[in-house]
VMD Tcl script that draws the C-alpha trace (Angstrom):
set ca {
  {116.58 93.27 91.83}
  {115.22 91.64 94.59}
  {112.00 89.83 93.79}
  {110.60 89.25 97.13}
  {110.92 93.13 97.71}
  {109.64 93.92 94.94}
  {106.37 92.05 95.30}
  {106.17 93.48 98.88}
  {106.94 97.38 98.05}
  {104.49 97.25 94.88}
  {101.48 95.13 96.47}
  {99.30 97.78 96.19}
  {99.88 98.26 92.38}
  {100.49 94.27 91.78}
  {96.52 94.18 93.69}
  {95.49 96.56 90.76}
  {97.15 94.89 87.89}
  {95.45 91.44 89.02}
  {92.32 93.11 89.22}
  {92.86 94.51 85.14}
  {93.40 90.49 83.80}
  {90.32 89.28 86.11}
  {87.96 91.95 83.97}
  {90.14 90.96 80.48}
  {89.58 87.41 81.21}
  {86.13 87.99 82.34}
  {85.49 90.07 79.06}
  {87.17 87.96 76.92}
  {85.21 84.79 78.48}
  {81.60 86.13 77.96}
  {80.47 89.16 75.25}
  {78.55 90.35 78.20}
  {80.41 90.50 81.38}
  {78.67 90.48 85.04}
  {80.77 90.66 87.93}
  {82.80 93.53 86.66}
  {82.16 96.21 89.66}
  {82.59 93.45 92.27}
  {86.20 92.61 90.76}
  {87.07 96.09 90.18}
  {85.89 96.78 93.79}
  {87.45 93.79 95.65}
  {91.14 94.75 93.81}
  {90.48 98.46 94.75}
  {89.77 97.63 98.52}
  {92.74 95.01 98.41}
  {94.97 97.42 97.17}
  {94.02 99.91 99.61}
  {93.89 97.55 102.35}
  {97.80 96.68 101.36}
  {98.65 100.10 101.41}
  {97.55 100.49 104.80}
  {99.24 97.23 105.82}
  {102.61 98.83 104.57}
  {101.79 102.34 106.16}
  {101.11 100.57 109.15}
  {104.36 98.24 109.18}
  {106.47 100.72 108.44}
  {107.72 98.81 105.25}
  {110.41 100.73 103.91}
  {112.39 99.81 100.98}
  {113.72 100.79 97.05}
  {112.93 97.84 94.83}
  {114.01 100.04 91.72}
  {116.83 102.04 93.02}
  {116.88 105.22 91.71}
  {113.47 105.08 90.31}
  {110.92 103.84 93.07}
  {111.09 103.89 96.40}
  {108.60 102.50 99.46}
  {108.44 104.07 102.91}
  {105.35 104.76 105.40}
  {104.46 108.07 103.75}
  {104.18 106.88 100.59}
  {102.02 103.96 101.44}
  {100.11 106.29 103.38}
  {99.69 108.54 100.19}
  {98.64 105.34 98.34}
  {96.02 104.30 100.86}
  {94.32 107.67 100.39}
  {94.32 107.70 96.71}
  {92.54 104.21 96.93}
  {90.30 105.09 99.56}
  {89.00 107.90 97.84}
  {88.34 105.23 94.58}
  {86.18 103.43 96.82}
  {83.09 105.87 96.88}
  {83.64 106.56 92.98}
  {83.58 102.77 92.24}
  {80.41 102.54 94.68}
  {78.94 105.09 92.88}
  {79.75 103.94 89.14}
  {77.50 100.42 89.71}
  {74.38 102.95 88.76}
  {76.33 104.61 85.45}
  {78.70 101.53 84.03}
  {78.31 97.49 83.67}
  {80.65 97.36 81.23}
  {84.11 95.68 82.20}
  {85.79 98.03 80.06}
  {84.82 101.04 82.27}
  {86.50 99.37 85.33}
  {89.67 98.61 83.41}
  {90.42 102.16 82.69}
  {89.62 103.11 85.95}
  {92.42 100.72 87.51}
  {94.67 101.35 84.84}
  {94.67 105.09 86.08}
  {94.70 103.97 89.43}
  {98.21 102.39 89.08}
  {99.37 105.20 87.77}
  {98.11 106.90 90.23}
  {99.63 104.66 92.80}
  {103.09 104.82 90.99}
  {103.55 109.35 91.27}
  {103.86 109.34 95.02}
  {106.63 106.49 95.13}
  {108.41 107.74 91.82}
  {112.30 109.01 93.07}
  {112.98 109.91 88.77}
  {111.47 111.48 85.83}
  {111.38 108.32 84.12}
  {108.99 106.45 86.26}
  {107.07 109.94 87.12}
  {106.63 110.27 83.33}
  {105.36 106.91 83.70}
  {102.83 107.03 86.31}
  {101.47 110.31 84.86}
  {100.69 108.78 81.10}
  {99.32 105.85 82.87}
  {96.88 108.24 85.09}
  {95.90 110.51 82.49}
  {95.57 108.31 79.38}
  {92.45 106.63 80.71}
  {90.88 109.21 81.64}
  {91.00 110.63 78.03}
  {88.49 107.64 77.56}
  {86.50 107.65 80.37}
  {85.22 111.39 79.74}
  {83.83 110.31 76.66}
  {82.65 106.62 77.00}
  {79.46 107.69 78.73}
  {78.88 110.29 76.21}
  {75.55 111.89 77.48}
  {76.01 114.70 75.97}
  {77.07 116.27 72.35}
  {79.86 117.75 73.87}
  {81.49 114.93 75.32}
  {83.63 113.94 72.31}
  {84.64 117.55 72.13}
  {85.77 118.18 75.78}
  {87.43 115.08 75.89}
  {89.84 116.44 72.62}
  {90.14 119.66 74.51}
  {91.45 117.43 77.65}
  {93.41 115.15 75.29}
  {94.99 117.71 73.30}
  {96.21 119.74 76.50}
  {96.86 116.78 78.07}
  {99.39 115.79 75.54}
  {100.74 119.14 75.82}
  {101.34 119.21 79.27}
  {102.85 115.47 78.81}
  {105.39 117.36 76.31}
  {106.16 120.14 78.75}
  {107.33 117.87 81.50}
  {109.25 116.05 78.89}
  {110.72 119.15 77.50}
  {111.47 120.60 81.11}
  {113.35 116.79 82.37}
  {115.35 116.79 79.17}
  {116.98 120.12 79.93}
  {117.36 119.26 83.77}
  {119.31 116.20 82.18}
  {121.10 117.88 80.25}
  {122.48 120.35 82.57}
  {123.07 117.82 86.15}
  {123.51 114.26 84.05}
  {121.03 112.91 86.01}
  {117.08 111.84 86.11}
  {116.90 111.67 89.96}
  {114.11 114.27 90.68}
  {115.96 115.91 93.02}
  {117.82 117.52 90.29}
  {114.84 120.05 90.70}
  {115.77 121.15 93.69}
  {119.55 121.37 92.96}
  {118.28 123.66 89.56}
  {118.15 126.81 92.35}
  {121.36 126.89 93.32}
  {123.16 126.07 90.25}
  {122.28 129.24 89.04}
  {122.26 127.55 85.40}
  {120.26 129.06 83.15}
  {119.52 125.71 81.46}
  {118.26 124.06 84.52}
  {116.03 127.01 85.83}
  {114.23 126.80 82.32}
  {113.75 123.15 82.81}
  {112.51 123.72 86.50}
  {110.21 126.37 85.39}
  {108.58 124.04 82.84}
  {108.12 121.75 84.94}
  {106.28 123.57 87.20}
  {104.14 124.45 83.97}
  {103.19 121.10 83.36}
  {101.95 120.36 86.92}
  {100.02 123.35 86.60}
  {98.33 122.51 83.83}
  {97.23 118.58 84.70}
  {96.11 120.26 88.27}
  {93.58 123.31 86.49}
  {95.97 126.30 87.61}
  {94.91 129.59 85.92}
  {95.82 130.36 83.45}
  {96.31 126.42 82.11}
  {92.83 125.65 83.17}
  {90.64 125.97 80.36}
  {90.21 122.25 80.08}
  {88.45 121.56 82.99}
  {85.56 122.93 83.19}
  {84.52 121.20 80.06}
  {85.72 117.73 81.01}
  {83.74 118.40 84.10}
  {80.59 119.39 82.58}
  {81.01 116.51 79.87}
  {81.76 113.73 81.30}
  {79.70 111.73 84.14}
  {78.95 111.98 87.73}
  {81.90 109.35 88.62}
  {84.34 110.52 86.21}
  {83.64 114.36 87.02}
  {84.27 112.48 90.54}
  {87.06 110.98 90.08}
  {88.85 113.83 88.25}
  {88.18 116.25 90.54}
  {89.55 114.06 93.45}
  {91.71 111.58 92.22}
  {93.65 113.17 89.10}
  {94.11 116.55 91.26}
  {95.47 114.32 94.39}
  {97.96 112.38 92.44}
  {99.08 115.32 90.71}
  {100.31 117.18 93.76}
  {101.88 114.24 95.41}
  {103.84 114.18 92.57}
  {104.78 117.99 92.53}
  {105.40 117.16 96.54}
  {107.77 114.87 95.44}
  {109.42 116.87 92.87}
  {109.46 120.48 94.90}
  {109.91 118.04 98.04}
  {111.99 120.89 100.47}
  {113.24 123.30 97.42}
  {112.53 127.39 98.14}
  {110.02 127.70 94.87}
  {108.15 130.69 96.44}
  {108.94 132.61 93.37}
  {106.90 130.07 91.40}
  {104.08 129.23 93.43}
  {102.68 132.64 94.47}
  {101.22 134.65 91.99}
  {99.50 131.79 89.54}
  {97.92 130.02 92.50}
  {97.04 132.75 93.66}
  {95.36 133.94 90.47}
  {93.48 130.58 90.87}
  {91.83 131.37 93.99}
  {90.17 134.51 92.77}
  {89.43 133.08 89.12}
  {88.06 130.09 90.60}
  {85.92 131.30 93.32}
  {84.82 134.43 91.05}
  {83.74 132.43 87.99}
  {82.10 129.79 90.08}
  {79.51 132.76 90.93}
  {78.44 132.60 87.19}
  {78.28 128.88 86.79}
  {74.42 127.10 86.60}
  {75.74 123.56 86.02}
  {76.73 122.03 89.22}
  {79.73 120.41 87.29}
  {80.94 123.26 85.93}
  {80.65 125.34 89.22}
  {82.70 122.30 90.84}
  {85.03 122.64 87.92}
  {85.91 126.21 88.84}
  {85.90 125.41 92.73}
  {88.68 122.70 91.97}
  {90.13 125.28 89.88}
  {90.43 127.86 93.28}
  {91.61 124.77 95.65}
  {94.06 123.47 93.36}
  {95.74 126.92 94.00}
  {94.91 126.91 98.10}
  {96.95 123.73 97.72}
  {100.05 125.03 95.41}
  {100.03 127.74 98.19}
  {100.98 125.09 100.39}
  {104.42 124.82 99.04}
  {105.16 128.25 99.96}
  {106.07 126.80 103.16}
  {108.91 124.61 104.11}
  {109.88 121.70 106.19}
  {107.72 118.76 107.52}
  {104.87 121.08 107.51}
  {104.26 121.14 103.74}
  {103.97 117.84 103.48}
  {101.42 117.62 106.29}
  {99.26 120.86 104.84}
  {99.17 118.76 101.45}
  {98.02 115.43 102.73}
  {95.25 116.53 105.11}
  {93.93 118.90 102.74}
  {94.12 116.46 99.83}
  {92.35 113.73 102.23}
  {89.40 116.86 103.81}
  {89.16 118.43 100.09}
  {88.26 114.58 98.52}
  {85.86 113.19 100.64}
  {83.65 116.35 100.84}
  {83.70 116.68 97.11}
  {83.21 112.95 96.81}
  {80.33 114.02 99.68}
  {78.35 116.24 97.13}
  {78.93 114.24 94.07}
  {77.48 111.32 95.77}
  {74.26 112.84 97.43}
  {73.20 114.58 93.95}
  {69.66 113.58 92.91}
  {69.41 111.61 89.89}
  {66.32 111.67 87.17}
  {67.74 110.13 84.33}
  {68.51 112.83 82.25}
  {71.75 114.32 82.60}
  {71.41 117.81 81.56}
  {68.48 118.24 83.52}
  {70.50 116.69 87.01}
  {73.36 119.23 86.35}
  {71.46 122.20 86.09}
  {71.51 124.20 89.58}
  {68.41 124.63 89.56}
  {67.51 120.84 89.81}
  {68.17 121.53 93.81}
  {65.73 123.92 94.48}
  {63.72 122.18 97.52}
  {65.72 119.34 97.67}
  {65.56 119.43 101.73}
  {61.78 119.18 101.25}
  {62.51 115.97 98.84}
  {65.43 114.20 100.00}
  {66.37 115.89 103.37}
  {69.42 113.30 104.18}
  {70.56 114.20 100.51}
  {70.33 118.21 100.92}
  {72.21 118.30 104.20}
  {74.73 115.86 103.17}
  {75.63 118.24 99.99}
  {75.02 121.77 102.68}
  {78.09 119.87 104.95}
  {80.28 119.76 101.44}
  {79.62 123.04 100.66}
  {80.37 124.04 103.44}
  {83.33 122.61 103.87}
  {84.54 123.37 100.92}
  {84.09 127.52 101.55}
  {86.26 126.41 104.82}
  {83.88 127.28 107.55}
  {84.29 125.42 110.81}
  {84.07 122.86 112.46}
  {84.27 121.04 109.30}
  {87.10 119.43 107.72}
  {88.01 122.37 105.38}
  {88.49 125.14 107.69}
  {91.10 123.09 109.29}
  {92.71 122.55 106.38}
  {92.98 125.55 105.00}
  {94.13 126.43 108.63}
  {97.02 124.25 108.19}
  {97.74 125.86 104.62}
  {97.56 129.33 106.05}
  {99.73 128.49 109.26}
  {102.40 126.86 107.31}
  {102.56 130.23 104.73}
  {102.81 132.58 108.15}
  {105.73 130.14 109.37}
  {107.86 130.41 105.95}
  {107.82 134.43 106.86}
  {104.98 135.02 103.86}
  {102.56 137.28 105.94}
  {101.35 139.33 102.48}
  {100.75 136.21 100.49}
  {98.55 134.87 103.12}
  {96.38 137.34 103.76}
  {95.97 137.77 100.12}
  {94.93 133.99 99.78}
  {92.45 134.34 103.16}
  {90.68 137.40 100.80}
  {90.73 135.32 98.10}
  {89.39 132.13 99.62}
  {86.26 134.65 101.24}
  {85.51 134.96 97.40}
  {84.12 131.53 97.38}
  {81.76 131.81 100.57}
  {78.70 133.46 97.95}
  {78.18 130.14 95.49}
  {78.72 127.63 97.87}
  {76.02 129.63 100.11}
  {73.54 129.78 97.21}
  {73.78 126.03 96.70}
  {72.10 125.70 100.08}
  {69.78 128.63 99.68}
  {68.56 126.44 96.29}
  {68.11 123.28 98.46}
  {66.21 124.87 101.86}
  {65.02 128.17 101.22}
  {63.63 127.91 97.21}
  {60.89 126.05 95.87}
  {61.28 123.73 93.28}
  {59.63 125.90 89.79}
  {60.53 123.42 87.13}
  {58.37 120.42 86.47}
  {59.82 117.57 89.12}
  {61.14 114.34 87.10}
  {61.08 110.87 88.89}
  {64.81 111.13 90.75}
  {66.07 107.05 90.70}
  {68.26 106.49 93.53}
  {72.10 105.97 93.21}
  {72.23 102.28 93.88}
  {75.22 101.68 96.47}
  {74.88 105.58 96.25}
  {74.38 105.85 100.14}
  {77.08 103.54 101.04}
  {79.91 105.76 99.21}
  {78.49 108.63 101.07}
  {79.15 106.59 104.70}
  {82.90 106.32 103.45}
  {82.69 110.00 102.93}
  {81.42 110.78 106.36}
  {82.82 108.71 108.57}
  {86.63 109.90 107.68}
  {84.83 113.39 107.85}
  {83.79 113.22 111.38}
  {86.92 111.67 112.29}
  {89.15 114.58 109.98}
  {87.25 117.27 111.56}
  {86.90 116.19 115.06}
  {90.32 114.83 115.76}
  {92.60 116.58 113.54}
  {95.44 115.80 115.63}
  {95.33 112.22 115.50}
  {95.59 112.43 111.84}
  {98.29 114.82 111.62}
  {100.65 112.78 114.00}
  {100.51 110.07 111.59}
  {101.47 112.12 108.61}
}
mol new
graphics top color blue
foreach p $ca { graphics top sphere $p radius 0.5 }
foreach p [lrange $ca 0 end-1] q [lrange $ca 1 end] { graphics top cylinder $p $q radius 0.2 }
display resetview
């Protein structure tokens, strides 16, 4: 192994690890830690910074071969996994002081970090445990609510399900190609062998269920309800994203229309149609990450270059406007009380900036233009016509239509209702504000030169 590249390829992740001691030795140095956001934040915006430093290079290189590899697109995958962290640290200083808080949060960021770069199953497996173990935690170290400590069981015991399905389905691709390269997915197709089609399909079974595809979503709209603003946040943006970098890297150019169709699908409608029903903000945000994860599992229906593309700019339009909404939400102090739906009635009258901030989400989110969505859903749409699946995109353009009538009543609540509850003292977000100017800057510059993005994917 060579040590130099090593350092270099993993500088990102090496950022993140140095940024776990500072908060051990700050918490093991004093009983009650300050400084913990600002080291948490500096490694974060390090590690993103070196990410884009690679991107930009072009550093390519295989440190681990066989089991990691370093090029532009991966660094580029990297840099928006830790961009989107930024706003969610920004807008934990309000919820968390604790150092512990921040070490979870950076522990699942370098697993994050490590899906998108993993070429095997073993350092895959890896990345995922180290993503999804923390975040087992951090639904329930808030606890707000009563039903904290039960959602996060739900999420663990699921969890560790879908952790034994990707096991299960790796083993049997082993077992019938002798190898742990992840390509061996794509190779299970035309082998034809019974063996390795089982362990491709569970695969794809496990990646459905740590992304909320229906039917494997029943988790998430508990952990989202439970847990807090930033961890709802971060799920919802982070988790999702590093999930389907690592099914792109796993389906990379393999013909798995058969698999990706119908439960995606299914998705759509069950997300956008349940949604209607929801009067917790988190839950209803629950069921609309529930409907995109399957716009982007639809993505895959496509082939070539173009899949990746569709799955980065979506991932990049679909975080920041989610990280938008979470981010302008009014807070009072009591958490039940800010989830409700209702708590937005008159909110333009209120907090004007706030109300239109969370009207542009929502709308980009339903995928109306000029906003960030629509074109990404375009791209997810084009690149289904291209692979020759005319039937299975117009049945995800109905589907995604579904979704138009509860982000719409979100802004009727805000500008066209009156507030009928008794109004609580809302507390501004601190640093609140600044995570929403990282959401809307890359917006503006997503939705208004699309191009420029997608040349550099």
């Amino acid at each position: 192994m060579n040590l130099g590249l090593a350092l270099t390829a993993m500088l990102p992740e090496h950022l993140l690890l140095l940024g776990i001691v500072a908060l051990l030795v700050l918490e093991i140095a004093s009983p009650d830690p300050r400084g913990a956001f600002a080291v948490a934040l500096a490694a974060t915006v390090a590690a993103a910074g070196a990410a884009l430093w690679l991107h930009a290079s072009g550093f390519a290189g295989m440190p681990f071969p066989g089991h990691y590899t370093v090029g532009p697109a991966i660094s580029l995958a990297k840099f928006v996994l830790l961009g989107l962290a930024v706003p969610v640290l920004l807008l934990s200083r309000g919820e968390f002081r604790e150092a512990r808080y921040y070490e979870l949060l950076l522990g699942s960021l370098y697993g994050a970090c490590l899906m998108p770069a993993s070429v095997s199953f073993l350092t895959l497996f890896l990345g995922l445990e180290l993503l999804s173990l923390p975040v087992y935690v951090l639904v329930v170290l808030a606890f707000r609510r009563p039903e904290s400590a039960e959602a996060a069981l739900k999420y663990l015991v699921l969890g560790g399900t879908a952790t034994a399905t990707f096991l299960f389905g790796a083993s049997l691709l082993y077992g019938a190609t002798g190898s742990l390269s992840i390509t061996t997915f794509a190779s299970a197709f035309w082998l034809a062998n019974p063996l390795a089609l089982t362990g491709a399909a569970l695969l794809v079974a496990a990646l459905f269920l740590k992304a909320a595809v229906v039917p494997l979503h029943a988790w998430a709209p508990d952990a989202y309800e439970a847990a807090s603003v930033p961890v709802t946040a971060y799920m919802a943006t982070i988790v999702k994203a590093a999930v389907l970098l690592a099914a792109l890297r796993i389906f990379g150019y393999a013909p798995v229309a058969p698999l990706v169709a119908l439960l995606p699908l299914l998705s759509m409608v069950w997300g956008n149609v349940a949604a209607i029903r929801q009067s917790s903000f988190r839950r209803m945000i629950a069921y609309s990450s529930i409907a995109h994860a399957g716009y982007l599992y639809f993505a895959f229906l496509g082939g070539g270059p173009g899949r990746y593309q569709a799955v980065m700019f979506y991932l990049a339009a679909y975080g920041v406007m989610t990280l938008l909404a979470f981010v302008a939400l009014p807070a009072s102090g009591d958490d039940g009380v800010d989830d409700r739906l209702d708590s937005l009635k008159g909110l333009f009258h209120r907090r004007p900036a706030a109300a239109l901030a969370i009207a542009a989400a929502m709308l980009s989110l339903a995928g109306l233009p000029p906003l960030p969505g629509f074109v990404a859903k375009f791209l997810i749409f084009r690149n289904v016509l291209e692979a020759g699946h005319a039937q299975w995109a117009v049945l995800g353009l109905v589907a995604s239509y579904l979704g138009l009538y509860f982000y719409l009543r979100v802004i009727q609540y805000m500008f066209m209702q009156e507030r009928t509850t008794e109004l609580r003292a809302e507390r501004a977000r601190p640093l609140a504000w600044a995570a929403a100017a990282l959401c809307v800057v890359p917006a503006i510059v997503i939705a208004v030169f699309p191009g420029w993005l997608l040349d550099r994917l």
